[in-house]
N, C-alpha and C positions, 0 to 999 in steps of 0.2 A: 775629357773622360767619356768613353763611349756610354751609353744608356746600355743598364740591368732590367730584366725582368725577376721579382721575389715575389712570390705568392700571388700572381695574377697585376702585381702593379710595374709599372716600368718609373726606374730611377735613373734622374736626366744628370742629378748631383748629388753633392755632399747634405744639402740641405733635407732633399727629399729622404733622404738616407734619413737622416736624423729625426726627420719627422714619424718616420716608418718605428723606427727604433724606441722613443715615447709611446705610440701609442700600443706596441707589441709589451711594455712594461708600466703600462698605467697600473694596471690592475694588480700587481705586485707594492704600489706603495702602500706604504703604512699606516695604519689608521692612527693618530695622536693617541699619547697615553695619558687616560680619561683613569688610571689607579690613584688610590691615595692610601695614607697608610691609616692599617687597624683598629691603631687606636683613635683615632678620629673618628671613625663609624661608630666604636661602641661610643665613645664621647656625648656624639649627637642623638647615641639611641638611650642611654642612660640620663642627659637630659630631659629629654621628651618624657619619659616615663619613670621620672624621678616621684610626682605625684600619685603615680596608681602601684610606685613602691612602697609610698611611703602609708600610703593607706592601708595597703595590705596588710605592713609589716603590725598597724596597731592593730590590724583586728587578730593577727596570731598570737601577737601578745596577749591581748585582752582574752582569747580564748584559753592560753597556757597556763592563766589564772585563775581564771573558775573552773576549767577541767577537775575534779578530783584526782589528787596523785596517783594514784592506780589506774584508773580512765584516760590521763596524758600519757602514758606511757603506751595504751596500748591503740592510740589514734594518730592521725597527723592529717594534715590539710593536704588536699590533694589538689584544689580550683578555688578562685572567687572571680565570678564573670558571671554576669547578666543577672546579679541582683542575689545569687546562689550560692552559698559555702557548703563546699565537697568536701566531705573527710572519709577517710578512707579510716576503719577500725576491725580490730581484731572481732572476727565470727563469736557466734555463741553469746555467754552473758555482759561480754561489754559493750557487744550491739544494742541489746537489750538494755539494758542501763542509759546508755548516749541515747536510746530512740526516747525514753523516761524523762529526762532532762531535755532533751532539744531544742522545749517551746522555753522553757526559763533561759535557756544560753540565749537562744534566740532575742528576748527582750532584753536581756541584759547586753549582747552586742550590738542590737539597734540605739537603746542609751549612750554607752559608750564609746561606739564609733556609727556616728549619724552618715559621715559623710560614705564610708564604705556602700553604701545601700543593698544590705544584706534583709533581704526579704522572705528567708528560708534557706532550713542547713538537712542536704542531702546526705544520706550515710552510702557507705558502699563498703561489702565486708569484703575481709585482707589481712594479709600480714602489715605492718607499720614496714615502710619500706624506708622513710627518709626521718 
C-alpha cells in the first residue's frame, strides 16, 4: 500500500490510519450517564429535611390555634428561618390586631414549640395568598 498524506501526516498503513481515525473522534465520545431517576432526588431531599418539616409544621399548628378565627383567616406564614416567623396579614385593622398580640404568640410559640427557635414574629401586610 503506497503512503497517504491527511492533514499534514503521511500514512505508511492500515494501522496508522486507524490511529488517525481514534484520535479525529476521541472527543465525540460520550460522557457515562451520571442521571438517576426523580424520585430518588426528592427521596433524599425529603429525608434530609424531614426534621426542619417537621418542625415547621408544629409551629403552624400551634400558630392556627391561638390565631383568633377572624385573625387566621386573614394571615398565613410566609418564612421560619434564622430564628424569625414571617407572616404575611391583611393591611389595616388585622395588622393592627396581630402587631397587639405578637409578643403573647410569640411566648406562647417559644413554650410550645422550643425546638423551632422562634425568637420573633415579623408581620408583612398582604393579601393571604396561600
Amino acid at each position: 500500500m503506497p503512503a497517504r498524506a491527511i492533514g499534514g501526516k503521511t500514512l505508511r498503513n492500515s494501522k496508522d490510519e486507524e490511529k488517525l481515525l481514534q484520535s479525529a473522534v476521541k472527543w465525540q465520545q460520550k460522557t457515562p450517564d451520571t442521571s438517576e431517576r426523580l424520585g430518588n432526588g426528592v427521596d433524599r431531599f425529603l429525608k434530609g429535611s424531614h426534621s426542619r418539616f417537621k418542625k415547621n409544621t408544629a409551629v403552624v399548628d400551634v400558630l392556627s390555634k391561638l390565631l383568633p378565627e377572624g385573625l387566621a383567616e386573614r394571615s398565613c406564614v410566609l418564612e421560619i428561618s434564622g430564628g424569625t416567623l414571617k407572616l404575611q396579614v391583611d393591611s389595616g385593622p388585622y395588622m393592627h390586631e396581630l402587631r397587639l398580640i405578637s409578643g403573647e404568640l410569640l411566648k406562647h410559640l417559644q413554650q410550645q414549640c422550643p425546638k423551632s427557635g422562634i425568637k420573633k414574629i415579623t408581620l408583612f401586610p398582604g393579601k393571604k395568598t396561600r
